[in-house]
PDB file of N, CA, C and O in Angstrom:
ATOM      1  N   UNK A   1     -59.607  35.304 -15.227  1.00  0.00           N
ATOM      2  CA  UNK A   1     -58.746  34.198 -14.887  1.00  0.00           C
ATOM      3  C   UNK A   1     -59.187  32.939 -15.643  1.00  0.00           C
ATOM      4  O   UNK A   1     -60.384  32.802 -15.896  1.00  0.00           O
ATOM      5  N   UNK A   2     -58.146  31.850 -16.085  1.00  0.00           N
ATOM      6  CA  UNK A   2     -58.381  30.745 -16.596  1.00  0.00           C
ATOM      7  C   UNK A   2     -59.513  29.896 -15.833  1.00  0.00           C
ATOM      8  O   UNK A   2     -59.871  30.026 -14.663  1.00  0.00           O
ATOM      9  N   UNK A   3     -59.830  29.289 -16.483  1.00  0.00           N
ATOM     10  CA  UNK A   3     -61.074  28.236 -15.812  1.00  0.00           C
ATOM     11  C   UNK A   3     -60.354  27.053 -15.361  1.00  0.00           C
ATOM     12  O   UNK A   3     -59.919  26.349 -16.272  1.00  0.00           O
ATOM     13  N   UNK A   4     -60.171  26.745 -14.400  1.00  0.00           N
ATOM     14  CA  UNK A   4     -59.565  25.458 -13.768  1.00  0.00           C
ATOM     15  C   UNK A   4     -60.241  24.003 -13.398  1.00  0.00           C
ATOM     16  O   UNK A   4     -59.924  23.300 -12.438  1.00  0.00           O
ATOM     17  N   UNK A   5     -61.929  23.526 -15.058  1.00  0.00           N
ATOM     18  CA  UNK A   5     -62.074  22.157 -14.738  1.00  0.00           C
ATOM     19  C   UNK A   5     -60.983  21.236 -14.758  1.00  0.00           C
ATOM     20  O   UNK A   5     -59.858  21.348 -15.244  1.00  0.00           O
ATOM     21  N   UNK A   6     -61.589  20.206 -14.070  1.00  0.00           N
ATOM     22  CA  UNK A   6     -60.908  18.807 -14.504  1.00  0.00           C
ATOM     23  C   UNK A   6     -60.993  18.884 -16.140  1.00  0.00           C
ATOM     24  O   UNK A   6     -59.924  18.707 -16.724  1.00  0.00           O
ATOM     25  N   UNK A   7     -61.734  19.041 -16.646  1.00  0.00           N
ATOM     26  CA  UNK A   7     -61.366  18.668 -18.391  1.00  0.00           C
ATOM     27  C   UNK A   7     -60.433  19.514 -18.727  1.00  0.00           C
ATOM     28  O   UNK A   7     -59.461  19.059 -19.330  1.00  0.00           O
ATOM     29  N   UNK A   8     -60.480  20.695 -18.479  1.00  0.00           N
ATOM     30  CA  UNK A   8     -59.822  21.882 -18.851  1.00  0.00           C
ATOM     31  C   UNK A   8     -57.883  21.004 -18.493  1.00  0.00           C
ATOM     32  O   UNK A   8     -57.004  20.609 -19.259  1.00  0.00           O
ATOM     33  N   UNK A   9     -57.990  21.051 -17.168  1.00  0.00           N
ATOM     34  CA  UNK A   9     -56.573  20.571 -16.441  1.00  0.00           C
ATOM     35  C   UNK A   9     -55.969  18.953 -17.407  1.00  0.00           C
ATOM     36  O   UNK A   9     -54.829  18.491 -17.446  1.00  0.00           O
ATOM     37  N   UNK A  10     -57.424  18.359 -18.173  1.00  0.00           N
ATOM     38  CA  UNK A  10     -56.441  17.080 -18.777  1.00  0.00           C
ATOM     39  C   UNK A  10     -56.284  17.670 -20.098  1.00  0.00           C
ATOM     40  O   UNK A  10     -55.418  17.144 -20.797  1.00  0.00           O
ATOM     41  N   UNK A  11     -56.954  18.681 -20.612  1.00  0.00           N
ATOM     42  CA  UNK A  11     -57.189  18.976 -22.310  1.00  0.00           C
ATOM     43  C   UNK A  11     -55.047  19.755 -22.162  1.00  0.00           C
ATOM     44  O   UNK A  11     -54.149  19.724 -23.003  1.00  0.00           O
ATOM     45  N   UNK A  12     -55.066  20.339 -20.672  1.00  0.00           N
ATOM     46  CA  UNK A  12     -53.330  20.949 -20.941  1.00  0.00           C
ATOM     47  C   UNK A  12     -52.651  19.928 -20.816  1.00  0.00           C
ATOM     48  O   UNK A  12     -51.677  20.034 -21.561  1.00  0.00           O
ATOM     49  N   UNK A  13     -52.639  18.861 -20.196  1.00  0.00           N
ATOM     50  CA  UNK A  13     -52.250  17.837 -19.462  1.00  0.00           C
ATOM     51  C   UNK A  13     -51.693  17.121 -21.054  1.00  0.00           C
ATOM     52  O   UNK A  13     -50.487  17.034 -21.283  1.00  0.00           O
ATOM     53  N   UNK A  14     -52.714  16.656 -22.041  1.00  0.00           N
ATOM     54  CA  UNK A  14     -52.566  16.223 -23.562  1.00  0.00           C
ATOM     55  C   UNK A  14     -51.497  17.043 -24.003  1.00  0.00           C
ATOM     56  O   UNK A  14     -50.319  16.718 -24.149  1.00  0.00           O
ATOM     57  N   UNK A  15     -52.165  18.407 -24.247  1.00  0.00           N
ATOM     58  CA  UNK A  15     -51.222  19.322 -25.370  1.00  0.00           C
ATOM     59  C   UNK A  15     -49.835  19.498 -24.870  1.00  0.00           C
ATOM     60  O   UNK A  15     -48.945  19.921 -25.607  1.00  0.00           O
ATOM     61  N   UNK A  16     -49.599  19.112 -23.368  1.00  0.00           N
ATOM     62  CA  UNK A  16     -48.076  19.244 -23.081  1.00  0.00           C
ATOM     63  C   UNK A  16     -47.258  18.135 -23.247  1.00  0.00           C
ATOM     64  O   UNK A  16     -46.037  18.276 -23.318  1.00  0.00           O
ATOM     65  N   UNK A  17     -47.923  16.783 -23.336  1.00  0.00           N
ATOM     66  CA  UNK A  17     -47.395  15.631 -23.810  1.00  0.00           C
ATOM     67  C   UNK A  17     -46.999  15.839 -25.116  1.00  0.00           C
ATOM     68  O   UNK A  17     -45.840  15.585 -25.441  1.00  0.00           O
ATOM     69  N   UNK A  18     -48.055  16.401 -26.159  1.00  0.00           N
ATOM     70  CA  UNK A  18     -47.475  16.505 -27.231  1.00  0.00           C
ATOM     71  C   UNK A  18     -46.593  17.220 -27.841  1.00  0.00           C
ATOM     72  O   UNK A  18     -46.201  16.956 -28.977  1.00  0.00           O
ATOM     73  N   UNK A  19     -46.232  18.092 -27.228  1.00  0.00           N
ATOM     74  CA  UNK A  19     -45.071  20.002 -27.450  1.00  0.00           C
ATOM     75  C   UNK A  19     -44.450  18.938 -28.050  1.00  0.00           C
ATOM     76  O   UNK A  19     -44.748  17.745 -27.999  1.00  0.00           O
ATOM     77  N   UNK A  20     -43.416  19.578 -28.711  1.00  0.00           N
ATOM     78  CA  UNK A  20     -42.041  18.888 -29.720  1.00  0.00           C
ATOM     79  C   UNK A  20     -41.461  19.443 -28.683  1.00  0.00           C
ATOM     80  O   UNK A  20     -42.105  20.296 -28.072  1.00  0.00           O
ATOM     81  N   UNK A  21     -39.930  19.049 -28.177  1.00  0.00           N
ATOM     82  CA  UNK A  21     -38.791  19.697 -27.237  1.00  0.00           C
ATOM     83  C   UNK A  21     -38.073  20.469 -28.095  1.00  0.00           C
ATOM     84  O   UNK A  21     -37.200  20.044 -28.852  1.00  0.00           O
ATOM     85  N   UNK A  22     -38.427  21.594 -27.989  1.00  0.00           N
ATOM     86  CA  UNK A  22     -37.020  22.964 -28.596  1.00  0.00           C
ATOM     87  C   UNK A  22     -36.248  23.463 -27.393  1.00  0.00           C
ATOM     88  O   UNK A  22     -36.522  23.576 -26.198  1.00  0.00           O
ATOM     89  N   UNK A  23     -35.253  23.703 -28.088  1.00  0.00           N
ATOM     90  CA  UNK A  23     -33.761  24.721 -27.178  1.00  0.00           C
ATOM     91  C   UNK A  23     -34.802  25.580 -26.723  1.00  0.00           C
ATOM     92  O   UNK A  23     -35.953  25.679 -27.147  1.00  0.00           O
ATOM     93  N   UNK A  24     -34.054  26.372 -25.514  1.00  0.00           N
ATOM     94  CA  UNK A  24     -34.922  27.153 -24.717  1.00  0.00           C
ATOM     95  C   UNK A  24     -34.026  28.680 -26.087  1.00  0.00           C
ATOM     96  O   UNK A  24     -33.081  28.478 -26.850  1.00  0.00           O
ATOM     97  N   UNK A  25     -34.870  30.122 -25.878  1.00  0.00           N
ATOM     98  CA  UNK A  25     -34.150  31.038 -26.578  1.00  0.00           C
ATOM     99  C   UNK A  25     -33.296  31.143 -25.684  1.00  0.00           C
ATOM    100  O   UNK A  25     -33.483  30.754 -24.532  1.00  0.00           O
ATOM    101  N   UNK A  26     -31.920  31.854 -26.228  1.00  0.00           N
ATOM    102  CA  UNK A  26     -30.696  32.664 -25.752  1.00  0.00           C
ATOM    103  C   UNK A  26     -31.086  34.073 -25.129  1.00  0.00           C
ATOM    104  O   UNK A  26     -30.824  34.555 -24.027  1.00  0.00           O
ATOM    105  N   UNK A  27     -31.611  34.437 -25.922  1.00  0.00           N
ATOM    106  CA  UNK A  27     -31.689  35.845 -25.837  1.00  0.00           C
ATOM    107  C   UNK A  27     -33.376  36.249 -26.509  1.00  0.00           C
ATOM    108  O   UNK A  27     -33.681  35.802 -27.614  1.00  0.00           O
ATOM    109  N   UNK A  28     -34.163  36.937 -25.879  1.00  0.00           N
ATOM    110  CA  UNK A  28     -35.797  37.653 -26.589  1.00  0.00           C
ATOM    111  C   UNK A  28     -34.932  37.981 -27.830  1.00  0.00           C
ATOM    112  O   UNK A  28     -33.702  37.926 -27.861  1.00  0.00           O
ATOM    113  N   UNK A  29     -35.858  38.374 -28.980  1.00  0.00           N
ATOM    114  CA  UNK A  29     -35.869  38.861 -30.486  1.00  0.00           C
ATOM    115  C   UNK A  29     -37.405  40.086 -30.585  1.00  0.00           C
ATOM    116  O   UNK A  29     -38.425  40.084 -29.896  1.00  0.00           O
ATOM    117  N   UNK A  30     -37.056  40.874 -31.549  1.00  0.00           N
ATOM    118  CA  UNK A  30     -37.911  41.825 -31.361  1.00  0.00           C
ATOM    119  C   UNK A  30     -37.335  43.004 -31.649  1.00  0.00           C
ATOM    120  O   UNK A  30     -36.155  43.199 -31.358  1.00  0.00           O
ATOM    121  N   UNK A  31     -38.121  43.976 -32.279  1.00  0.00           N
ATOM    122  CA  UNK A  31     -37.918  45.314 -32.981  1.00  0.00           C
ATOM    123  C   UNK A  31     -38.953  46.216 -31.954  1.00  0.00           C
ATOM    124  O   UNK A  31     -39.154  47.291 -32.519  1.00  0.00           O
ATOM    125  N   UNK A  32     -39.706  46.157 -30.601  1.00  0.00           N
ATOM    126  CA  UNK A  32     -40.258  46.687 -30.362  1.00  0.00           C
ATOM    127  C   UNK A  32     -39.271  47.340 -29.228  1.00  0.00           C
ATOM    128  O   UNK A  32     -38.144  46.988 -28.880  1.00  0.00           O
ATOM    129  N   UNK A  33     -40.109  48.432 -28.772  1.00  0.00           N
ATOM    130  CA  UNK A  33     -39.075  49.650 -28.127  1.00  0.00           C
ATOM    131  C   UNK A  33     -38.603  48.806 -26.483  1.00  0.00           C
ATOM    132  O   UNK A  33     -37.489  48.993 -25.995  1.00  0.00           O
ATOM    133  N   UNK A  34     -39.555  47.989 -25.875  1.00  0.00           N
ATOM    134  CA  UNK A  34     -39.201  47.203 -24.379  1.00  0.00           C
ATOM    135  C   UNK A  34     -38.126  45.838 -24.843  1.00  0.00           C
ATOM    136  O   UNK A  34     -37.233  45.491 -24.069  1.00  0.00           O
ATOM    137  N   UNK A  35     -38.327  45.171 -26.114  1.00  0.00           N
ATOM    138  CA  UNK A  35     -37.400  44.266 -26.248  1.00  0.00           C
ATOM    139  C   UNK A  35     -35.892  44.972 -26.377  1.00  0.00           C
ATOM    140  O   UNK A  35     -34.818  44.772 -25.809  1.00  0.00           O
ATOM    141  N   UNK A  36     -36.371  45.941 -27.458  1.00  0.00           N
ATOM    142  CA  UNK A  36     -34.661  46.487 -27.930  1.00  0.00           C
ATOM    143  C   UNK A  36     -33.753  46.912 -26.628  1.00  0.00           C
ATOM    144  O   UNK A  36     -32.528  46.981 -26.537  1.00  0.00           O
ATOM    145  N   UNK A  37     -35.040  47.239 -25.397  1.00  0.00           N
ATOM    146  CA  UNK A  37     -34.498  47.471 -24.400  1.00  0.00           C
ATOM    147  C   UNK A  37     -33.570  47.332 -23.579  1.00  0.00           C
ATOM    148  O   UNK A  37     -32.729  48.069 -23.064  1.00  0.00           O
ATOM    149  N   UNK A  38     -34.024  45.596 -23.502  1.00  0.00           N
ATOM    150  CA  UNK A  38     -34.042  44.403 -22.428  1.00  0.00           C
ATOM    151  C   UNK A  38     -32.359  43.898 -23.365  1.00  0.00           C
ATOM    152  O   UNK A  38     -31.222  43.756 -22.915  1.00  0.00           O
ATOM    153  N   UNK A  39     -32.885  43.753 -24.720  1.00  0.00           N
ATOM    154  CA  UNK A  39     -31.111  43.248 -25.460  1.00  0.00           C
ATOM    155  C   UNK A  39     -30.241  44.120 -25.476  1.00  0.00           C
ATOM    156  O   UNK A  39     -29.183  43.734 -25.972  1.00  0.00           O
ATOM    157  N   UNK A  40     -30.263  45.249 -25.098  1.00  0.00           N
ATOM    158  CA  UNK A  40     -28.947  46.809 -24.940  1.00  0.00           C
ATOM    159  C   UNK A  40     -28.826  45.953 -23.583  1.00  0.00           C
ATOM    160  O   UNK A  40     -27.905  45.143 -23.685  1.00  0.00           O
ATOM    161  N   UNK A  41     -29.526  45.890 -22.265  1.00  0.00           N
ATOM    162  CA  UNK A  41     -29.180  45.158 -21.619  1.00  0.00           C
ATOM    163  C   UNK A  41     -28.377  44.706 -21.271  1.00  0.00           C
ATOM    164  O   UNK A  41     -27.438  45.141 -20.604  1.00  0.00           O
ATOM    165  N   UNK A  42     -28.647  43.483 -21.760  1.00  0.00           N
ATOM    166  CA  UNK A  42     -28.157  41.929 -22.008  1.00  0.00           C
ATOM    167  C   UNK A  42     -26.886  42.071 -22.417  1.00  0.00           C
ATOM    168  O   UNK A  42     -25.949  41.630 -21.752  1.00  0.00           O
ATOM    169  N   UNK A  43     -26.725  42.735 -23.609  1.00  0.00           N
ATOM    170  CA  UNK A  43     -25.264  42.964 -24.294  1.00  0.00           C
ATOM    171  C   UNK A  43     -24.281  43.875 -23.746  1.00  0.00           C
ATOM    172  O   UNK A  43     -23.092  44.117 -23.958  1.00  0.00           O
ATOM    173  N   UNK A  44     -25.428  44.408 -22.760  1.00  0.00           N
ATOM    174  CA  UNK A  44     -23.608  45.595 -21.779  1.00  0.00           C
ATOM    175  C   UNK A  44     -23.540  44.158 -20.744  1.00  0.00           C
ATOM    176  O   UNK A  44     -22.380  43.942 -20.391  1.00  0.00           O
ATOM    177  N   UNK A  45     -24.387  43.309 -20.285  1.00  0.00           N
ATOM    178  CA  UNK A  45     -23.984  42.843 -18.711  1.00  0.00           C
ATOM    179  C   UNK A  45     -23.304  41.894 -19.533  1.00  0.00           C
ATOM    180  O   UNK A  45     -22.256  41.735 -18.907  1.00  0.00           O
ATOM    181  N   UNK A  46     -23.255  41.310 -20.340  1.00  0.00           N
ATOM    182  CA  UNK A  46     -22.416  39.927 -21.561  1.00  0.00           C
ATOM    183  C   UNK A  46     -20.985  40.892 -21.957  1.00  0.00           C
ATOM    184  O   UNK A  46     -19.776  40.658 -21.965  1.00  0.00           O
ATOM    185  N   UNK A  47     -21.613  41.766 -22.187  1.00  0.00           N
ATOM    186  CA  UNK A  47     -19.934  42.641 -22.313  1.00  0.00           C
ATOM    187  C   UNK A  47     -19.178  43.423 -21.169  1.00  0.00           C
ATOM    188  O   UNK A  47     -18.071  43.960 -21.199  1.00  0.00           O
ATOM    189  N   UNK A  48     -20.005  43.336 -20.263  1.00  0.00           N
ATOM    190  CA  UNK A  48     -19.101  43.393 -18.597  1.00  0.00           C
ATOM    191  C   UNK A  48     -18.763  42.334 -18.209  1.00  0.00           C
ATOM    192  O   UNK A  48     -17.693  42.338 -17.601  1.00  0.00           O
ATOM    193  N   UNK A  49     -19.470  40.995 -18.365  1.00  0.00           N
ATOM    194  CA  UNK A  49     -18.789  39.957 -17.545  1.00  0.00           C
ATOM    195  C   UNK A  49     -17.927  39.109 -18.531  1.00  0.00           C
ATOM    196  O   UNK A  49     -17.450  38.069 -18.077  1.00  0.00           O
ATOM    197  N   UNK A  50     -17.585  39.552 -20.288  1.00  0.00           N
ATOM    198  CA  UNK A  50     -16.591  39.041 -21.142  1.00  0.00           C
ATOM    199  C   UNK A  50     -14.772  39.776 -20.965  1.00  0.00           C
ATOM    200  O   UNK A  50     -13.694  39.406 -21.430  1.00  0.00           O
ATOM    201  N   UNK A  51     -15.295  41.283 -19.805  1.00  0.00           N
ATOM    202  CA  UNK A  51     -14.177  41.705 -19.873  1.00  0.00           C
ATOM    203  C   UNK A  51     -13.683  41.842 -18.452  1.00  0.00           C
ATOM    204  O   UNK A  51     -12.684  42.437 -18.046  1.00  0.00           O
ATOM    205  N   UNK A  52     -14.883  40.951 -17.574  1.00  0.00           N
ATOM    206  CA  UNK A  52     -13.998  40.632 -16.052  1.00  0.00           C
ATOM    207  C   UNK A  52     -13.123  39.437 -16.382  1.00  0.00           C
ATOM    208  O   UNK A  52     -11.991  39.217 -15.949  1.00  0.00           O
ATOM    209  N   UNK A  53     -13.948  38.591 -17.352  1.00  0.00           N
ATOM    210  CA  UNK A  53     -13.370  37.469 -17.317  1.00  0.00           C
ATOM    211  C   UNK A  53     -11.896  37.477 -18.267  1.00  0.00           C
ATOM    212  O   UNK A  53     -11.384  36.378 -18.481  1.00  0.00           O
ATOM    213  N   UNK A  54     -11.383  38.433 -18.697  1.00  0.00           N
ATOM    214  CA  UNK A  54     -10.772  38.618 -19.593  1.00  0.00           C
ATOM    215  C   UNK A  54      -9.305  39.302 -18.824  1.00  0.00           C
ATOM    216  O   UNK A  54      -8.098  39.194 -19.041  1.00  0.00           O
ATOM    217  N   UNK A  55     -10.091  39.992 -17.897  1.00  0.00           N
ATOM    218  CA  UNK A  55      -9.523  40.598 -16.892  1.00  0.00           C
ATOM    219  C   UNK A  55      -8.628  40.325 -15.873  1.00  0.00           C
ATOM    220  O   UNK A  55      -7.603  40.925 -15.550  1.00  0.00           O
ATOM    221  N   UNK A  56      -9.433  38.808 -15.161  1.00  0.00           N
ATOM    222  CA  UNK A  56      -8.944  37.823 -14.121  1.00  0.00           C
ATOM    223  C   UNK A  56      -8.278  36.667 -15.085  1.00  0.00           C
ATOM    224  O   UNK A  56      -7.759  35.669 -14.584  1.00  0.00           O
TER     225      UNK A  56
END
């Protein structure tokens, strides 16, 4: 488990002030066998709820 000093808690405390703000992702990316998984997924429940809505 992480070490939880006070220095430790301000050294994250800094590096999160500094992050640049990016878009959150859309969707994981990845060629490995659990991602390709997770986006077959993604793309039947995006293509079930493009053809309820298509539907109603």
């Amino acid at each position: 488990m992480a070490v939880r000093s006070t220095r430790n808690i301000e050294k994250q405390k800094k590096k999160k002030r500094r992050v640049i703000p990016r878009a959150k992702v859309s969707r994981i990316q990845g060629n490995t066998l659990g991602a390709r998984r997770r986006l077959k997924k993604m793309a039947g429940k995006a293509r079930a709820a493009k053809a309820a809505a298509a539907k109603a």
